[in-house]
N, CA, C and O atoms as a MOPAC input file, in Angstrom:
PM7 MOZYME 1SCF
protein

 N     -2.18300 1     4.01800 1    15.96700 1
 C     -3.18400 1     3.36600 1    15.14900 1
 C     -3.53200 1     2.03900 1    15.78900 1
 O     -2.69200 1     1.19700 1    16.10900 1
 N     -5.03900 1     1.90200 1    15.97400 1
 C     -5.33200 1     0.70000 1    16.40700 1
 C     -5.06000 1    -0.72400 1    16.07500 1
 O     -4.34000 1    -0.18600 1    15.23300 1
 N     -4.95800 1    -1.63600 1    15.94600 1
 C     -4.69100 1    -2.94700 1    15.59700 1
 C     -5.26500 1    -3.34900 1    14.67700 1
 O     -4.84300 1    -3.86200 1    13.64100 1
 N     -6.87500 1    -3.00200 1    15.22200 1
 C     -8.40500 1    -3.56600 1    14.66600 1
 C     -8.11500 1    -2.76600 1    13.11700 1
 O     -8.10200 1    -3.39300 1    12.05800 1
 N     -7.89100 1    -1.27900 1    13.21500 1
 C     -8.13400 1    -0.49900 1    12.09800 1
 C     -6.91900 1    -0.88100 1    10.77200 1
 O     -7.24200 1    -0.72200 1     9.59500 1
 N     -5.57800 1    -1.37200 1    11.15200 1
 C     -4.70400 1    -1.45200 1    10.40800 1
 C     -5.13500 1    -2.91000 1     9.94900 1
 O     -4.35700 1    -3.31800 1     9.08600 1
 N     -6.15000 1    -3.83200 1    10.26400 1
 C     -6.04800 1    -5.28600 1     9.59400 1
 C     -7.37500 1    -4.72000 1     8.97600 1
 O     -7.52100 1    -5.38200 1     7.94800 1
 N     -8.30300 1    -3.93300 1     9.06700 1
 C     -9.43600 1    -3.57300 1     8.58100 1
 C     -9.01800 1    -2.56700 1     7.40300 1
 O     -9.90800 1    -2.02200 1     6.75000 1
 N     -7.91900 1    -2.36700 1     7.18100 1
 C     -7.58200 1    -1.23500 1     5.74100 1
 C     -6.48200 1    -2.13200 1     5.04500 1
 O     -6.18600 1    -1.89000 1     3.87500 1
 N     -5.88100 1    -3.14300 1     5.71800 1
 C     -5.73100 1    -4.35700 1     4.89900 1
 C     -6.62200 1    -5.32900 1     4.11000 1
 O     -6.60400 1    -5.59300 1     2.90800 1
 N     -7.34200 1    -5.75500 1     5.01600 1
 C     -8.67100 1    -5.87200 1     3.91800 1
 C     -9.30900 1    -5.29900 1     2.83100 1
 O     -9.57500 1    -5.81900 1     1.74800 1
 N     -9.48800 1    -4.38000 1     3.15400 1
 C    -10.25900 1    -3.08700 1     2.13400 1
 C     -8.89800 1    -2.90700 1     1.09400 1
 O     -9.21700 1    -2.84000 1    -0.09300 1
 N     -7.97500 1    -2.85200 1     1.27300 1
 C     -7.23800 1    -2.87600 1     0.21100 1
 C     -7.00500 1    -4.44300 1    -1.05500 1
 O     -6.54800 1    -4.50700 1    -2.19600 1
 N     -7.55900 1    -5.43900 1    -0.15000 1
 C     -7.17900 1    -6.80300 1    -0.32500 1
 C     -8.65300 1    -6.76900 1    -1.33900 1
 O     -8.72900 1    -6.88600 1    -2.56200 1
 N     -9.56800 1    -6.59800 1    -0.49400 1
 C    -10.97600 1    -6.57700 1    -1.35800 1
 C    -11.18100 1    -5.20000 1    -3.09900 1
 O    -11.74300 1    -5.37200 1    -4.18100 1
 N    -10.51200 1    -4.15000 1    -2.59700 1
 C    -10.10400 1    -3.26700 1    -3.77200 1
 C     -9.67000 1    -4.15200 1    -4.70600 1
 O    -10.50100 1    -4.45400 1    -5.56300 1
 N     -8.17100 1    -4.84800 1    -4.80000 1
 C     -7.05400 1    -5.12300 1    -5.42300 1
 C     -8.33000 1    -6.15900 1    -6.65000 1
 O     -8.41400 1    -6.17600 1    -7.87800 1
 N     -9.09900 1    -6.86600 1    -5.58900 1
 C     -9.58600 1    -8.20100 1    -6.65900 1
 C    -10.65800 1    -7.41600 1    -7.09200 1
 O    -11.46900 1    -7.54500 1    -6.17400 1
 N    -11.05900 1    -6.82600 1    -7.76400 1
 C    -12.13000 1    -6.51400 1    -8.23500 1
 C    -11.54100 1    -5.05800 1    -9.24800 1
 O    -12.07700 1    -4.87400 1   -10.34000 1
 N    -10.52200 1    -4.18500 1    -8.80300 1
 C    -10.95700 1    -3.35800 1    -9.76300 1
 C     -9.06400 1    -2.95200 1    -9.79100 1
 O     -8.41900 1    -3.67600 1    -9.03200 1
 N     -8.28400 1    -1.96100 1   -10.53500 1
 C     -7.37900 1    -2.15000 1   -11.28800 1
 C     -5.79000 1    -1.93700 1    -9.91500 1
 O     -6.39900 1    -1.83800 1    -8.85000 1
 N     -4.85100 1    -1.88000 1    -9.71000 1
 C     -3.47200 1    -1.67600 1    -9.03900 1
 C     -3.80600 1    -0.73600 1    -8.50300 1
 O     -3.53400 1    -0.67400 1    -7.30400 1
 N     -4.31500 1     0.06100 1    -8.94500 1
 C     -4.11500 1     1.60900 1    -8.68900 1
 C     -5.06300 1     2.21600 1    -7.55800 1
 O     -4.91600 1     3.36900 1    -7.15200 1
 N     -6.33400 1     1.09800 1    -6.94100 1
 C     -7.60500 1     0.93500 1    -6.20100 1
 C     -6.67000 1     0.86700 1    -4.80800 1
 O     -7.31600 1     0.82200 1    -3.76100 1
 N     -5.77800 1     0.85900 1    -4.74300 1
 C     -5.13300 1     0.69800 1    -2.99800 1
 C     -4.87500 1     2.58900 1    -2.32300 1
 O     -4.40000 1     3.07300 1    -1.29600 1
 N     -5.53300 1     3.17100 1    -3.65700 1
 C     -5.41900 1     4.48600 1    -2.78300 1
 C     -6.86300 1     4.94700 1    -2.09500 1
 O     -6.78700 1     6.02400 1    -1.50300 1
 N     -7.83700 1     4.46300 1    -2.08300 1
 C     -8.86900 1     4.23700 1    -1.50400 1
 C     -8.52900 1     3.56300 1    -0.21900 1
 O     -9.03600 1     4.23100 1     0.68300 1
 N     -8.05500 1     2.79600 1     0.13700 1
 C     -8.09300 1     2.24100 1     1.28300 1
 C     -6.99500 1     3.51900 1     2.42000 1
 O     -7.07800 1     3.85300 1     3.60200 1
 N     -5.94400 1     3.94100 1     1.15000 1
 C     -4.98600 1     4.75800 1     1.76600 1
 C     -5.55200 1     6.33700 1     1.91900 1
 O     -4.94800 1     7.18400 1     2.57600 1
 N     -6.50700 1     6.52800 1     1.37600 1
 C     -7.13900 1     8.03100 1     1.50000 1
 C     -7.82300 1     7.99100 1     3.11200 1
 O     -7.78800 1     8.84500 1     3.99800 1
 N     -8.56300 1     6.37500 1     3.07300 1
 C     -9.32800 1     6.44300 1     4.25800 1
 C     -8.45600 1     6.14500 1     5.54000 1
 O     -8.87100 1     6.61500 1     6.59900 1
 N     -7.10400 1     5.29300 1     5.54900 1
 C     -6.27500 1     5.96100 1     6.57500 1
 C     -5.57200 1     7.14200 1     6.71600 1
 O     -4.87500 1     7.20700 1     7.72800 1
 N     -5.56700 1     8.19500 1     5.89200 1
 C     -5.18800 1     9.18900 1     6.18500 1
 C     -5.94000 1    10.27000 1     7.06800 1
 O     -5.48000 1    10.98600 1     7.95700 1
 N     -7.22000 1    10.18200 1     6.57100 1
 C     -8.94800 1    10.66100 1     6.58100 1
 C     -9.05800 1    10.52500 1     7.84200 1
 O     -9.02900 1    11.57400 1     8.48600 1
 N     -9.21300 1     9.26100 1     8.58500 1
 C     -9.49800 1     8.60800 1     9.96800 1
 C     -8.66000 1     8.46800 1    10.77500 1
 O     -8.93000 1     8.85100 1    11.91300 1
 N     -7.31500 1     7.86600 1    10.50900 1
 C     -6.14700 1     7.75100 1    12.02700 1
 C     -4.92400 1     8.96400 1    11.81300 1
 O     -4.29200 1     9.38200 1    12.78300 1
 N     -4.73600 1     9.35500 1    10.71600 1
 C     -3.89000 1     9.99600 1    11.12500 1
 C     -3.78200 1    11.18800 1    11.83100 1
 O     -4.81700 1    11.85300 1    11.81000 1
 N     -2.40800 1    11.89300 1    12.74300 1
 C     -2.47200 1    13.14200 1    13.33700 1
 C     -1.52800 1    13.80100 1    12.71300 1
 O     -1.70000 1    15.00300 1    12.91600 1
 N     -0.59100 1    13.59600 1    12.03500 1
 C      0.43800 1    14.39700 1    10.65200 1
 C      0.19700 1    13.65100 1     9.65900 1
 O     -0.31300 1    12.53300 1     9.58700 1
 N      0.78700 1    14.67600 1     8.53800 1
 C      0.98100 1    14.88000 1     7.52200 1
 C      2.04800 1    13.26000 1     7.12200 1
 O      1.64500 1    12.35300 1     6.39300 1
 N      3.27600 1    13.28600 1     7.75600 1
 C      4.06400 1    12.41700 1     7.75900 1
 C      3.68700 1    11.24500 1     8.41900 1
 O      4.14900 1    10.18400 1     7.99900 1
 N      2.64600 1    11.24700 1     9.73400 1
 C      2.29900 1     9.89200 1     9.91500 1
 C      1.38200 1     9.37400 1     9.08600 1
 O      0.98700 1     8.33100 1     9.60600 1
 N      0.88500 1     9.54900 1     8.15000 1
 C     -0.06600 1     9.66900 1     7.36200 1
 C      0.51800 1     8.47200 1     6.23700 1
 O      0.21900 1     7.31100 1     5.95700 1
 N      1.53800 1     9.49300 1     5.77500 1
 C      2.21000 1     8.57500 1     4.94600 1
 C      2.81900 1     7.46800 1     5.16100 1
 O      2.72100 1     6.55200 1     4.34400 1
 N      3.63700 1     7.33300 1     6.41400 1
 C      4.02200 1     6.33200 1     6.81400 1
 C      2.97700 1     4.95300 1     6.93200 1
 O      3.34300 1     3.83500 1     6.56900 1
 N      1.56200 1     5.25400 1     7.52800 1
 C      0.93200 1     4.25700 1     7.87400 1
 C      0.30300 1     3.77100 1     6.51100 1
 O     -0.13800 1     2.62200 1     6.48500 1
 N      0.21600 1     4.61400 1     5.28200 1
 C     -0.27000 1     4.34500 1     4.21900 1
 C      0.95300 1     3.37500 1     3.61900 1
 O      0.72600 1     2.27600 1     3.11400 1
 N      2.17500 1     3.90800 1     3.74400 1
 C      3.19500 1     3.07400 1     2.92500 1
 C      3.10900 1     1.89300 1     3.48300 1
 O      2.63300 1     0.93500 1     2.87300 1
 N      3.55200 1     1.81400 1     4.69100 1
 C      3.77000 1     0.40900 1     5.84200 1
 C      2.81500 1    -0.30800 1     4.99300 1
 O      3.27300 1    -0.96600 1     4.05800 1
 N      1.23000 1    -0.26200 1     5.23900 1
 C      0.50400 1    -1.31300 1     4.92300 1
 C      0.33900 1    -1.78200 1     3.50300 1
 O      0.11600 1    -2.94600 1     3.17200 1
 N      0.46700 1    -0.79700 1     2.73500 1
 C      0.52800 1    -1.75000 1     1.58600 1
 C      1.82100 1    -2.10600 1     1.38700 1
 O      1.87300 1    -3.19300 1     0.81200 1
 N      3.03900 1    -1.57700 1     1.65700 1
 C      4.19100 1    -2.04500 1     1.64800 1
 C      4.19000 1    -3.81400 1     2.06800 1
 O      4.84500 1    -4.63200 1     1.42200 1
 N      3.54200 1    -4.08500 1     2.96100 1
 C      3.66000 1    -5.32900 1     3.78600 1
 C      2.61700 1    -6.05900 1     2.79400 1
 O      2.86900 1    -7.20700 1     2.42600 1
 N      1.75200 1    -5.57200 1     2.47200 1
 C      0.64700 1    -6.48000 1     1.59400 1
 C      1.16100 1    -7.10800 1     0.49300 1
 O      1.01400 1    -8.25800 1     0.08100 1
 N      1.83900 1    -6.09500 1     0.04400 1
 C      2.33200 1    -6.38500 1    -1.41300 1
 C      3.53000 1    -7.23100 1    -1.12300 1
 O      3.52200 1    -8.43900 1    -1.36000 1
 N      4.31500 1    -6.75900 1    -0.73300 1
 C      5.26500 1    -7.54900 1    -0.13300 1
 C      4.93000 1    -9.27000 1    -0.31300 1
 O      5.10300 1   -10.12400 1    -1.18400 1
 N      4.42800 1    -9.20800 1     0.88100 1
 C      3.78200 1   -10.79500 1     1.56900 1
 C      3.40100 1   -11.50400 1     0.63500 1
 O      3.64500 1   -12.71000 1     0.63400 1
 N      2.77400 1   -10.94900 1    -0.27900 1
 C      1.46900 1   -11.21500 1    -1.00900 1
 C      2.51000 1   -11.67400 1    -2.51900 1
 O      2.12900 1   -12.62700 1    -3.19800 1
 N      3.30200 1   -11.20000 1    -2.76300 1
 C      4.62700 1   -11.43500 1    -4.01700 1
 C      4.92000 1   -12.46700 1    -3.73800 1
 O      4.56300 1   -13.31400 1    -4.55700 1
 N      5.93800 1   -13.15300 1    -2.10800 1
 C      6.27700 1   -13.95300 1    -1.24600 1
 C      5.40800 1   -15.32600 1    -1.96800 1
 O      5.76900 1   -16.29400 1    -2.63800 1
 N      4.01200 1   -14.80900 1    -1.40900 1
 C      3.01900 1   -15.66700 1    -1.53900 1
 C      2.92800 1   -16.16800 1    -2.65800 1
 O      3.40100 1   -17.29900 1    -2.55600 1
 N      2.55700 1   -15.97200 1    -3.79300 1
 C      2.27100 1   -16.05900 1    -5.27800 1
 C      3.80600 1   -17.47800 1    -5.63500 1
 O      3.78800 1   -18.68400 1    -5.88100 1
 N      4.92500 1   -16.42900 1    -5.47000 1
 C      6.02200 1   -17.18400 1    -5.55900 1
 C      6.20400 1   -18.83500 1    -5.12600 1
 O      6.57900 1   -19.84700 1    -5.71800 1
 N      5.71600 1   -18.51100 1    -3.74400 1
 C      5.68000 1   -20.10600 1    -2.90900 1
 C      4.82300 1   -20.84600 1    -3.31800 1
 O      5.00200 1   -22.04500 1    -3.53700 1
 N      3.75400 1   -20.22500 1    -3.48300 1
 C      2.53200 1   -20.98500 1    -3.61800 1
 C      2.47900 1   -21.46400 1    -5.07200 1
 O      1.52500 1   -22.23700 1    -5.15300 1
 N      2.98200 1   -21.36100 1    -6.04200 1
 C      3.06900 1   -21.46700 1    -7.99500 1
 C      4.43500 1   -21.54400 1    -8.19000 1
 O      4.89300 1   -20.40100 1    -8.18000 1
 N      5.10600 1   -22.20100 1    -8.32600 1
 C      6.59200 1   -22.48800 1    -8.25300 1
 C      6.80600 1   -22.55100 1    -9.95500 1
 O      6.53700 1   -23.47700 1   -10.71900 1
 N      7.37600 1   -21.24900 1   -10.23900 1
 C      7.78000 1   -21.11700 1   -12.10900 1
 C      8.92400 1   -19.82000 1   -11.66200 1
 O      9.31700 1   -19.20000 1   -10.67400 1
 N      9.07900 1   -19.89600 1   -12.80800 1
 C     10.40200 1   -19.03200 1   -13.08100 1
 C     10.25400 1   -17.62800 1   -13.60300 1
 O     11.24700 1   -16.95100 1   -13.86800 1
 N      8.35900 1   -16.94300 1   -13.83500 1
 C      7.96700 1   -15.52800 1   -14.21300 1
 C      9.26800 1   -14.68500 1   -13.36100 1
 O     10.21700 1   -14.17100 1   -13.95400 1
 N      9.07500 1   -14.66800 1   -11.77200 1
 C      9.49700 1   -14.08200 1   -11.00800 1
 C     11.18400 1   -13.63200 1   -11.40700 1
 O     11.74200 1   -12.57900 1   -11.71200 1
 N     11.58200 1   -14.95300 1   -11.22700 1
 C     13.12100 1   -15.02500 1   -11.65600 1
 C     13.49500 1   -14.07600 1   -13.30600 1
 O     14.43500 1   -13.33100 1   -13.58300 1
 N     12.42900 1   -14.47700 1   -14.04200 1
 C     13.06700 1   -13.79200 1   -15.28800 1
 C     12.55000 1   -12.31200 1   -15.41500 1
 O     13.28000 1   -11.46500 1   -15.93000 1
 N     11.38800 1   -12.01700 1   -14.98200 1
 C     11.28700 1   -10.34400 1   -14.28800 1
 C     12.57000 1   -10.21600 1   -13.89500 1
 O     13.41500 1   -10.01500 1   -14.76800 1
 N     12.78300 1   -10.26400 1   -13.15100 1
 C     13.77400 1    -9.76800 1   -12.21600 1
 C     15.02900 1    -9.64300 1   -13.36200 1
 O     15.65400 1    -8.63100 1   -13.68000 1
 N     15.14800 1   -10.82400 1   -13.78800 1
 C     16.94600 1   -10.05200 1   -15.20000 1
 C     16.13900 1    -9.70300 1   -15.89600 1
 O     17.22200 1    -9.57700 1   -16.46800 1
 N     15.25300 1    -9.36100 1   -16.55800 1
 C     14.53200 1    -8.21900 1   -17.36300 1
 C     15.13300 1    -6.95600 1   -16.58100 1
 O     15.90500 1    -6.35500 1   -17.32900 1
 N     15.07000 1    -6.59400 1   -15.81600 1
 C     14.70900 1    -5.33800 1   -14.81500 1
 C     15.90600 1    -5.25100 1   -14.81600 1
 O     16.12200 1    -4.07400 1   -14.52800 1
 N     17.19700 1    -5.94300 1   -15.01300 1
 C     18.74200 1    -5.79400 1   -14.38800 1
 C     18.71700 1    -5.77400 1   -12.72300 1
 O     19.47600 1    -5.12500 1   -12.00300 1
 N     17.41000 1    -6.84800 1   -12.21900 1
 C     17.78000 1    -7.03300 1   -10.47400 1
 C     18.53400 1    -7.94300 1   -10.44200 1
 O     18.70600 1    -8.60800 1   -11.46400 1
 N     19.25500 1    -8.26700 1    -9.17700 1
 C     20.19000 1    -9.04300 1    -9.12700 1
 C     19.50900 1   -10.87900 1    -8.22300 1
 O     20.12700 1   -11.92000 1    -8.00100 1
 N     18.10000 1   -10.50400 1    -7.96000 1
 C     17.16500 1   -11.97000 1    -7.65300 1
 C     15.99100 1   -11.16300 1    -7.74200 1
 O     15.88200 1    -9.97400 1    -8.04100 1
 N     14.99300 1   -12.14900 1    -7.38200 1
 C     13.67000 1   -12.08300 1    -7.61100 1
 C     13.10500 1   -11.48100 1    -6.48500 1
 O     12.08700 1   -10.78900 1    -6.49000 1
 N     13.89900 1   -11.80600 1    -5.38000 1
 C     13.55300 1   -11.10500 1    -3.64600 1
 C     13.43400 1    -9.50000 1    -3.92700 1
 O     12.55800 1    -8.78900 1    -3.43600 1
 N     14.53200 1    -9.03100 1    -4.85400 1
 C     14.63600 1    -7.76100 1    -4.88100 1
 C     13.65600 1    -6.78200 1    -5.93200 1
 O     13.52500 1    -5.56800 1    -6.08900 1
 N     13.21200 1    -7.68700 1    -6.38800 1
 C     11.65600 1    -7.08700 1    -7.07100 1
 C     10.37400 1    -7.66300 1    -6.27300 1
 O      9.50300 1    -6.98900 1    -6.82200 1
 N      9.93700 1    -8.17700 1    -5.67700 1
 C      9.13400 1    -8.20800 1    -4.56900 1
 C      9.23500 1    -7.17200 1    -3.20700 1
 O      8.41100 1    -7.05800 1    -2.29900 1
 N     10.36200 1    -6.55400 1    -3.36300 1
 C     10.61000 1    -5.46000 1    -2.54800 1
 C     10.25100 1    -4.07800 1    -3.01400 1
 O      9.56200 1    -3.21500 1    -2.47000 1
 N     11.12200 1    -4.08800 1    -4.56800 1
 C     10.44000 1    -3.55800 1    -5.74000 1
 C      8.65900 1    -2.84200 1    -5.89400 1
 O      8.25900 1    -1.67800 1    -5.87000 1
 N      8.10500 1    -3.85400 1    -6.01400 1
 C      6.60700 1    -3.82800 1    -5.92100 1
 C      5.82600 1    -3.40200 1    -4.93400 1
 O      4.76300 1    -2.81000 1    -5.12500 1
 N      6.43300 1    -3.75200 1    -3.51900 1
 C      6.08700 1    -3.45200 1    -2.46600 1
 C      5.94100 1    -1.58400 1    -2.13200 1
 O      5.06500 1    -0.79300 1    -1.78200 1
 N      7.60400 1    -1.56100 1    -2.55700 1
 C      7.43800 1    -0.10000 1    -2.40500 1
 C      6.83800 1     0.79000 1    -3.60900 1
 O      6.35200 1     1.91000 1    -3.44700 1
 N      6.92600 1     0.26600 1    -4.56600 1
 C      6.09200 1     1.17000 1    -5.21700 1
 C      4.35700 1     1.23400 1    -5.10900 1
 O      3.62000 1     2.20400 1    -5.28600 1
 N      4.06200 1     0.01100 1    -4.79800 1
 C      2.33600 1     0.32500 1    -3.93000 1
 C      2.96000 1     1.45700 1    -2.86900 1
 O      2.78200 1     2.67400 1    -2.90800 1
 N      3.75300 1     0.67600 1    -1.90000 1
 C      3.77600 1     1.93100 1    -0.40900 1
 C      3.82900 1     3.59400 1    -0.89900 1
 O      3.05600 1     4.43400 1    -0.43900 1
 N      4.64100 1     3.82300 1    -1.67900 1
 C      4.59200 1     5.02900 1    -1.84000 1
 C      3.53600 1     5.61100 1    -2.57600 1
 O      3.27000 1     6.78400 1    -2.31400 1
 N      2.66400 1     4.83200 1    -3.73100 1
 C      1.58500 1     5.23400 1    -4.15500 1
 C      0.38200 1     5.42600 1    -2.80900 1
 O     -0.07500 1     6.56700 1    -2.72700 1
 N     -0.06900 1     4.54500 1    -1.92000 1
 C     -0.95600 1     4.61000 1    -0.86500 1
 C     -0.44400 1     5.45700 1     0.23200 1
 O     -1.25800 1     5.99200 1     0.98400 1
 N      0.98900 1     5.65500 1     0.42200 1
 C      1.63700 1     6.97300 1     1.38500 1
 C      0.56800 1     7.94600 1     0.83600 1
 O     -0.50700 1     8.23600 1     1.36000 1
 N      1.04000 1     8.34600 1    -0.22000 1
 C      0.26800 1     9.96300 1    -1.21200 1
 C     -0.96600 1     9.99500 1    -1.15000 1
 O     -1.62200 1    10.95600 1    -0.74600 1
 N     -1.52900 1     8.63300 1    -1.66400 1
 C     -3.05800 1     9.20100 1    -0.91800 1
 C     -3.65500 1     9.05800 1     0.60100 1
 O     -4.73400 1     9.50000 1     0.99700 1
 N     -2.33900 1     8.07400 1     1.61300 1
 C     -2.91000 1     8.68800 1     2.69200 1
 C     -2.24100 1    10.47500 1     2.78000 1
 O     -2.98800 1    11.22700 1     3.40600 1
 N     -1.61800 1    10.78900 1     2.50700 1
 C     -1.46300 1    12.26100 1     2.81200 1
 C     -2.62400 1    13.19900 1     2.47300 1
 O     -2.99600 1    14.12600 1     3.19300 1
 N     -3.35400 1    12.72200 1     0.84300 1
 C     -3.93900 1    13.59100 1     0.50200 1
 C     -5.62100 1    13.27300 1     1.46500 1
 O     -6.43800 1    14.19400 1     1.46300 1
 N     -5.91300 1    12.14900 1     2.10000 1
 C     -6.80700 1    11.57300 1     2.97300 1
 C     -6.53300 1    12.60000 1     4.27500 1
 O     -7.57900 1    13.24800 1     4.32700 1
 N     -5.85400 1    12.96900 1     5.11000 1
 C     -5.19800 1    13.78600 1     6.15500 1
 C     -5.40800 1    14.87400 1     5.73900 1
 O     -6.36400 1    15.38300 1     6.32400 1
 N     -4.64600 1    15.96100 1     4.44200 1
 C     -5.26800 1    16.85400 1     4.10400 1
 C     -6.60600 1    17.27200 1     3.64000 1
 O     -7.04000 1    18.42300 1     3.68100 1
 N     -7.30700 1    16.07200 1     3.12900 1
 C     -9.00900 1    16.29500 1     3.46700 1
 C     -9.20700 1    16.89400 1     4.29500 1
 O     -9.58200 1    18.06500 1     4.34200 1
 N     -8.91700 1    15.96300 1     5.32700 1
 C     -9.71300 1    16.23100 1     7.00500 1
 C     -9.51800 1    17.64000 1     7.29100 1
 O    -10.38900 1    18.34300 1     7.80300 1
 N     -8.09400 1    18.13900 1     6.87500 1
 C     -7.39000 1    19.41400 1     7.28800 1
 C     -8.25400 1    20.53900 1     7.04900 1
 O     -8.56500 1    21.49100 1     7.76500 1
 N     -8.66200 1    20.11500 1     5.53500 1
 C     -8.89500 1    21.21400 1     4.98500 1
 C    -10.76300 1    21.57200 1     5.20700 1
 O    -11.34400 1    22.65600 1     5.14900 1
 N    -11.18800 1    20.50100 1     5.40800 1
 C    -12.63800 1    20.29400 1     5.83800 1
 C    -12.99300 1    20.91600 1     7.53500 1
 O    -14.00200 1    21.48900 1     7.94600 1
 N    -11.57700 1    20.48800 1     8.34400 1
 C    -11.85900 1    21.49500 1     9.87400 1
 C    -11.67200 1    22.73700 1     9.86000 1
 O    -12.15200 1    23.55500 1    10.64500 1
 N    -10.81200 1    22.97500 1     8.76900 1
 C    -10.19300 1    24.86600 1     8.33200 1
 C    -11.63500 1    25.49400 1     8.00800 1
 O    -12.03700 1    26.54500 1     8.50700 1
 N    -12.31800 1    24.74400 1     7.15000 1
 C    -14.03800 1    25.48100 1     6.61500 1
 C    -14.79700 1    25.21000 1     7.63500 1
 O    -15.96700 1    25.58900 1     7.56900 1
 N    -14.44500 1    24.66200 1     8.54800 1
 C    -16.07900 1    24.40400 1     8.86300 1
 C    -15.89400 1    26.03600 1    10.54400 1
 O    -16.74200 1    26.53300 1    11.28500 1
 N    -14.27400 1    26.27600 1    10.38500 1
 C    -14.34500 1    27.45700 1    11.45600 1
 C    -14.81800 1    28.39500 1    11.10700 1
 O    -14.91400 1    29.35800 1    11.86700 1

């Protein structure tokens, strides 16, 4: 996967997120599945990775940048043992939501070269 294309479906996920509900990062992940991937499994991987890292970063961010204690008391809500570990939390549960629709983005393509033989 190109460089250009993985900061360009970071965006598109970044531009999704502010405008319409959590759940808008599988759009960005349909269209890396759709366009770079060559498996099924790389598919998912490149879908998880990037929002994995977005969300991630982006938790990091919020935290540093607004200094309160939401984070901290999430976290013993949840029975985590710090706040790091629900920012990890979050991360992967975007990654694995945008994995699935890059898979189902890949099986598009699949199923669109199968018809068109």
């Amino acid at each position: 996967m190109k460089k250009g294309f993985f900061v360009l479906t970071i965006l598109a996920a970044i531009l999704c997120q502010l405008f319409l509900p959590w759940w808008s990062i599988v759009f960005p992940g349909i269209a890396t599945g759709y366009l770079s991937a060559k498996t099924g499994f790389r598919a998912f991987i490149l879908g998880f990775i990037i929002i994995f890292l977005l969300w991630t970063g982006y938790s990091f961010y919020i935290d540093i940048s607004a200094p309160s204690v939401i984070s901290e008391r999430t976290a013993s809500l949840l029975s985590l043992p710090n706040k790091y570990i629900l920012f990890i939390t979050a991360g992967i549960i975007g990654g694995i939501t945008a994995g699935i629709a890059a898979v189902l983005g890949f099986l598009w393509r699949e199923h669109q070269a199968a018809n068109q033989k």
